[in-house]
C-alpha positions as CSV (number, residue, x, y, z in Angstrom):
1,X,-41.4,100.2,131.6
2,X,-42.1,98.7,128.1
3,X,-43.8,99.6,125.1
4,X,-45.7,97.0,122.9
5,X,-44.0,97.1,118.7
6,X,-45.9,95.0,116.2
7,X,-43.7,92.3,114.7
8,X,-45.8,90.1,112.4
9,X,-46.2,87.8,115.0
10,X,-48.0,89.4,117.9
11,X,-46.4,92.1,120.1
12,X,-43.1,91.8,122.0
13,X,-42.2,93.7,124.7
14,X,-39.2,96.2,124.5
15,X,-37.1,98.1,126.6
16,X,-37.8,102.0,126.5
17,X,-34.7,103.8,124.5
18,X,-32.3,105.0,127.0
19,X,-31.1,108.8,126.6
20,X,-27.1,108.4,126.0
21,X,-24.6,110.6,127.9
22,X,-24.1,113.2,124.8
23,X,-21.7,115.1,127.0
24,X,-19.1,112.4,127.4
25,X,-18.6,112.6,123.6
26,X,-18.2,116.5,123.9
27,X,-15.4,115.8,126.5
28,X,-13.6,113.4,124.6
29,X,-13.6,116.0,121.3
30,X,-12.5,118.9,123.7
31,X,-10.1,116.4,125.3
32,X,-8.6,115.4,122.1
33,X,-8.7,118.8,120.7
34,X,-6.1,120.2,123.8
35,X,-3.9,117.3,124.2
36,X,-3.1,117.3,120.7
37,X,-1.3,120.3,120.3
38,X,-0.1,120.6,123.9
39,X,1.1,117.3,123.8
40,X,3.7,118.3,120.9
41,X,4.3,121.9,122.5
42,X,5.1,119.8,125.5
43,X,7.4,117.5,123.7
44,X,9.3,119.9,121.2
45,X,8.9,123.2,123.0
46,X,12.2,122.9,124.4
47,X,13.6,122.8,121.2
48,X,12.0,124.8,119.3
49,X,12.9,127.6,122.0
50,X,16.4,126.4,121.7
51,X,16.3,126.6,117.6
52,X,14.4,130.0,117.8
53,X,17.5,131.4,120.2
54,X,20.2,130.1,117.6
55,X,18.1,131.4,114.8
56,X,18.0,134.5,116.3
57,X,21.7,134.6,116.9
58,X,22.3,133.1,113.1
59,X,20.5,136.2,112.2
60,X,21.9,138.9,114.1
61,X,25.7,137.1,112.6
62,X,23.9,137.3,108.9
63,X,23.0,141.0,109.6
64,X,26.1,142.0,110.8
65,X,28.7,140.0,109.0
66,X,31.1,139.7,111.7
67,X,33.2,142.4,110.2
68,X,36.6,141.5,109.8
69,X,39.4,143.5,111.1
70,X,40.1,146.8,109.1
71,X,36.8,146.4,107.2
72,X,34.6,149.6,107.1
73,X,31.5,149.2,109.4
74,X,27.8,149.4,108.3
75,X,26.8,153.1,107.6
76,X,25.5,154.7,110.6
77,X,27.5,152.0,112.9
78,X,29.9,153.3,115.7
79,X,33.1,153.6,113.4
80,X,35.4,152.6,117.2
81,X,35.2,149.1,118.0
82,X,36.5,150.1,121.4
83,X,33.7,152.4,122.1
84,X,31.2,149.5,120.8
85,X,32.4,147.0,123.6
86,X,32.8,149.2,125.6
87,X,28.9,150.7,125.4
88,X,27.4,147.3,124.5
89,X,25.9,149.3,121.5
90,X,24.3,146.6,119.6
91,X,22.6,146.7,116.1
92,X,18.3,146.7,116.0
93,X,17.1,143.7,116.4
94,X,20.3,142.1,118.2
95,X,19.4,140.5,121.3
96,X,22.6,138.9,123.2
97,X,22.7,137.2,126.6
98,X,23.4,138.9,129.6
99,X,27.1,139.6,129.8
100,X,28.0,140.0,126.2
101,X,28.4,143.1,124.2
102,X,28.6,143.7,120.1
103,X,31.9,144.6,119.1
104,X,33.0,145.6,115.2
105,X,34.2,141.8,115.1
106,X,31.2,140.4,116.3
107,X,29.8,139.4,119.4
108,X,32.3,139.4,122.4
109,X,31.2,137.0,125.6
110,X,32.2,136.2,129.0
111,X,34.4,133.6,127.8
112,X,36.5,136.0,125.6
113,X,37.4,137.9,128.1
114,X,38.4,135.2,130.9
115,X,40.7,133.5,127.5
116,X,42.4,137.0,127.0
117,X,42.4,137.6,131.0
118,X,44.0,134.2,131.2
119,X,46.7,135.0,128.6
120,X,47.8,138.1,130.0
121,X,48.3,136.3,133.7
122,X,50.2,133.3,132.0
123,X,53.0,136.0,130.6
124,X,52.9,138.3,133.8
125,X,54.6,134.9,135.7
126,X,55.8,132.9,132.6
127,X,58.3,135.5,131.1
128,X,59.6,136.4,134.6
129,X,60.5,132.5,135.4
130,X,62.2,132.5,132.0
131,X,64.3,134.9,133.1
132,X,64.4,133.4,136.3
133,X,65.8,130.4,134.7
134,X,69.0,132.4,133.0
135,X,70.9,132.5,136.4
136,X,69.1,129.5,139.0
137,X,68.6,127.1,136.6
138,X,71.2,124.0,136.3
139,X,70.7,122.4,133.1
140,X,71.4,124.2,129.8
141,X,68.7,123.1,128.5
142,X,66.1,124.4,131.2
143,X,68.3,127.7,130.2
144,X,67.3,127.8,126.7
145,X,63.7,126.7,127.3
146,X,63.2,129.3,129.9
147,X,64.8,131.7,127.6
148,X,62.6,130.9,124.2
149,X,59.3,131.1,126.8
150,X,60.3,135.0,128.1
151,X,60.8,136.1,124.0
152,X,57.6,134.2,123.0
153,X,55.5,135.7,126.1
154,X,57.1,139.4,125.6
155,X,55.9,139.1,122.1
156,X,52.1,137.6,123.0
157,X,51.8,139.8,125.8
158,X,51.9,142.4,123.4
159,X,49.3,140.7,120.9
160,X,46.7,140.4,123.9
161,X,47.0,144.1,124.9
162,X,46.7,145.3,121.7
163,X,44.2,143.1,120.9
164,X,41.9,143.6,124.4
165,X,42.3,147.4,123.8
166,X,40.2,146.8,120.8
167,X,37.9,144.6,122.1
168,X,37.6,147.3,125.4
169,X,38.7,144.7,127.4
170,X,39.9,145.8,130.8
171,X,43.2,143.7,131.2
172,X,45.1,142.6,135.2
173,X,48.7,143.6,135.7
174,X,49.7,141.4,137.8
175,X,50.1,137.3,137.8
176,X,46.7,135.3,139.9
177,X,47.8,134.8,143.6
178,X,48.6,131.1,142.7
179,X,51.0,132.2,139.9
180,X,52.6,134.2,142.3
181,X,53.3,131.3,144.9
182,X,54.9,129.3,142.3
183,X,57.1,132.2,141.5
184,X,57.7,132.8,145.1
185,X,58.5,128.9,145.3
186,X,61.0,129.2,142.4
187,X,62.7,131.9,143.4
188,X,64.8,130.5,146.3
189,X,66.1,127.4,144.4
190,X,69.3,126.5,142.1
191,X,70.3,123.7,140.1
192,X,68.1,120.7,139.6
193,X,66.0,121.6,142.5
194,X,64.9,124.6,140.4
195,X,64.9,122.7,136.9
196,X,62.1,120.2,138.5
197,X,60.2,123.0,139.5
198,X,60.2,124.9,136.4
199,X,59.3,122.0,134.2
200,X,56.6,120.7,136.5
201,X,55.1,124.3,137.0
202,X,55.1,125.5,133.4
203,X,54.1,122.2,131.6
204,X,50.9,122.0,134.1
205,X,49.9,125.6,133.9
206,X,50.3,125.6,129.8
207,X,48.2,122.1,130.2
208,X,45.3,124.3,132.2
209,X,45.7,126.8,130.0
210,X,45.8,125.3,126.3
211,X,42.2,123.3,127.7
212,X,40.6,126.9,127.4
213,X,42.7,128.4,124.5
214,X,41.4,125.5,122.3
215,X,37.8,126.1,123.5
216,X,37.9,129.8,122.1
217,X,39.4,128.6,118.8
218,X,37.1,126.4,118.4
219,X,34.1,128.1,119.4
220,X,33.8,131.9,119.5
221,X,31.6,134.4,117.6
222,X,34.4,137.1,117.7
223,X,36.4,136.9,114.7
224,X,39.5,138.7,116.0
225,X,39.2,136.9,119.4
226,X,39.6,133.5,116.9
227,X,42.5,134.8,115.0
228,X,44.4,135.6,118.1
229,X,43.3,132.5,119.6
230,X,44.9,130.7,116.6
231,X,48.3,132.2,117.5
232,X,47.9,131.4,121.4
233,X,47.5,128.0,120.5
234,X,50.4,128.0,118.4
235,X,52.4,129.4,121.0
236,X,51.1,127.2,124.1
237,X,51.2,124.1,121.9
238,X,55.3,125.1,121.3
239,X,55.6,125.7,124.9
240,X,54.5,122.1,126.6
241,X,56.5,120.4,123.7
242,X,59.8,122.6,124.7
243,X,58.8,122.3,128.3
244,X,58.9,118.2,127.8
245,X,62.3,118.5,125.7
246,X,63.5,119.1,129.6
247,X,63.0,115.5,130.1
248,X,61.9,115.7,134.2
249,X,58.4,116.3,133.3
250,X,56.3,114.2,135.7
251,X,53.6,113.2,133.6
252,X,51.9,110.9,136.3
253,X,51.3,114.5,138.8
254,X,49.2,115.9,135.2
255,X,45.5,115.8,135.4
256,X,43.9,112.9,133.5
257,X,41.9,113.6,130.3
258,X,38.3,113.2,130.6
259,X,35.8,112.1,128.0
260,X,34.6,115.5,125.7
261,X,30.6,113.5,125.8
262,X,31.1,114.0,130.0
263,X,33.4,116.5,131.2
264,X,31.7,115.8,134.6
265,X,33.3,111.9,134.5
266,X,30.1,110.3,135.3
267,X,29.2,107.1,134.0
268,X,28.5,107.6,130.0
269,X,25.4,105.3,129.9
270,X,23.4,107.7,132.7
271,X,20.3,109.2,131.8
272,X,19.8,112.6,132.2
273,X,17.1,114.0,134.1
274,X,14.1,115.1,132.1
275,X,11.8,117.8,133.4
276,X,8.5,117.7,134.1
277,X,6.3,120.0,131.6
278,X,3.3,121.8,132.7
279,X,1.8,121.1,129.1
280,X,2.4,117.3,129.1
281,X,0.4,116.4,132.4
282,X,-2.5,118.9,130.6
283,X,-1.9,116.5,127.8
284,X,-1.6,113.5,129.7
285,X,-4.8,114.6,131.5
286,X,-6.5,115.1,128.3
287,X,-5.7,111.9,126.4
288,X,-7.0,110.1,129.6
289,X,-10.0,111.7,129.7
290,X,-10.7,111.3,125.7
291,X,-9.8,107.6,126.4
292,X,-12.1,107.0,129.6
293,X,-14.8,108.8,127.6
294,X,-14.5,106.5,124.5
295,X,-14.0,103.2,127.0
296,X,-17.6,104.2,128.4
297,X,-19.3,104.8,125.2
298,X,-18.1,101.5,124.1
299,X,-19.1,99.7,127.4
300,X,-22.2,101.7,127.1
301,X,-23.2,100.2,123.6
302,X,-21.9,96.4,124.5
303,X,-24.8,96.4,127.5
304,X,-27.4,98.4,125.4
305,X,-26.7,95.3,122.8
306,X,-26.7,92.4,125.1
307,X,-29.8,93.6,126.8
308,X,-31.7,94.0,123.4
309,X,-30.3,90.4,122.4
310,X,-32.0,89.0,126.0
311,X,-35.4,90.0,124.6
């Protein structure tokens, strides 16, 4: 239908103004409006919850200090670090993982205690196969080895109990089943039969061993769990460098090292699987809709033009 407009010239005719879709302007605002911000909670939320966790924990350390050892505890603080472990009593507003418990030295975690477990098994079958090596062994020096690893255990067995007992850590008394084999398997043997043995047993297990001893030095929140760590290290480092003075050491039967960046020896240029986010296909979804509703209103004016233009 057409309506007659005066032009100076006579009257044209002219097409009757369409109504525009209003509405897909609304959408597009609305869509814009969500995809924004769940595009970025999609994209950083991850993080953030990963920052907000280690702020946390950074302020639970601030709060408590990590209290070294002998230092007077807050005022109204359990005054026995052993009955702190062993209650889990943690400061307000601490929240630790599942597992772990506030001790006087700071937190205490799974980890701890499997290193201290660990270091208690190693001298329940390590002193006892340097005394082993006194009257089986065939080469002096195997003698004196075994003999320097039974004083250095006797004296760090004693460190980890005393230690543990602080920390209410509950402690084995006897060596793993797979200790005990290799103890079974030296017992029987003399003379280089048992020297191979010896060296090849100890320097692997003090390899195992030193891998997680390291770990704990390096990385744990208890402060007396590091301190005694720094000894263990010490001691197991001493241990593998004596154990190689033997000279019989098969180094080709040792595990190979493996890259820190991949522990799991897959192929360092891999991607990683990323996870799907609820908020990002919202988001998606929304920036698609905002851009089909712009698309249209463009498309919308180009034919509104060219059909004005054909008259």
């Amino acid at each position: 239908m057409y309506t007659v407009e005066p032009d100076g010239a006579g009257a044209r005719p002219w097409p009757r103004r369409r109504t525009w879709p209003w509405w897909l302007l609304i959408v597009a605002a609305v869509g814009v409006i969500l995809a924004v911000p769940n595009l970025r909670t999609a994209l950083t939320g991850s993080q953030a919850g990963s920052a907000g966790t280690a702020g946390n924990a950074g302020g639970a350390a601030q709060q408590n200090a990590y209290a070294p050892a002998g230092a007077a505890p807050p005022a109204g603080a359990a005054t026995n670090p052993v009955q702190v472990a062993a209650t889990g009593a943690q400061p307000i507003g601490t929240a630790l993982p599942a597992g772990w418990t506030m001790t006087s030295f700071g937190p205490l975690g799974p980890v701890d205690r499997e290193f201290l477990t660990k270091v208690r098994q190693a001298g329940l079958w390590e002193g006892p196969a340097g005394e082993m090596a006194q009257t089986r062994a065939g080469d002096e020096r195997v003698k004196e080895v075994g003999r320097q690893l039974a004083t250095d255990h006797k004296g760090l067995d004693q460190q980890v109990r005393q230690v543990s007992a602080q920390l209410g850590v509950q402690l084995p008394n006897k060596p793993s089943d797979e200790q005990q084999g290799w103890l079974n398997e030296m017992e029987p043997q003399t003379g280089s039969t048992f020297d191979d043995i010896f060296a090849n047993r100890l320097r692997a297990a003090h390899g195992k061993v030193f891998a997680l001893v390291s770990q704990i030095r390096s990385g744990t929140r208890n402060e007396l769990v590091r301190t005694f760590a720094q000894t263990a290290v010490s001691v197991v480092m001493k241990h593998m460098t004596l154990l190689e003075s033997i000279g019989n050491v098969n180094f080709g039967a040792l595990p190979e090292p493996v890259s820190a960046a991949n522990p799991a020896t897959k192929a360092s240029n891999s991607t990683p699987a990323v996870a799907i986010q609820p908020n990002a296909v919202w988001a998606v979804g929304g920036l698609a809709l905002a851009i089909g509703a712009f698309a249209a209103f463009r498309i919308f004016r180009g034919t509104r033009g060219r059909r004005r233009a054909a008259y």
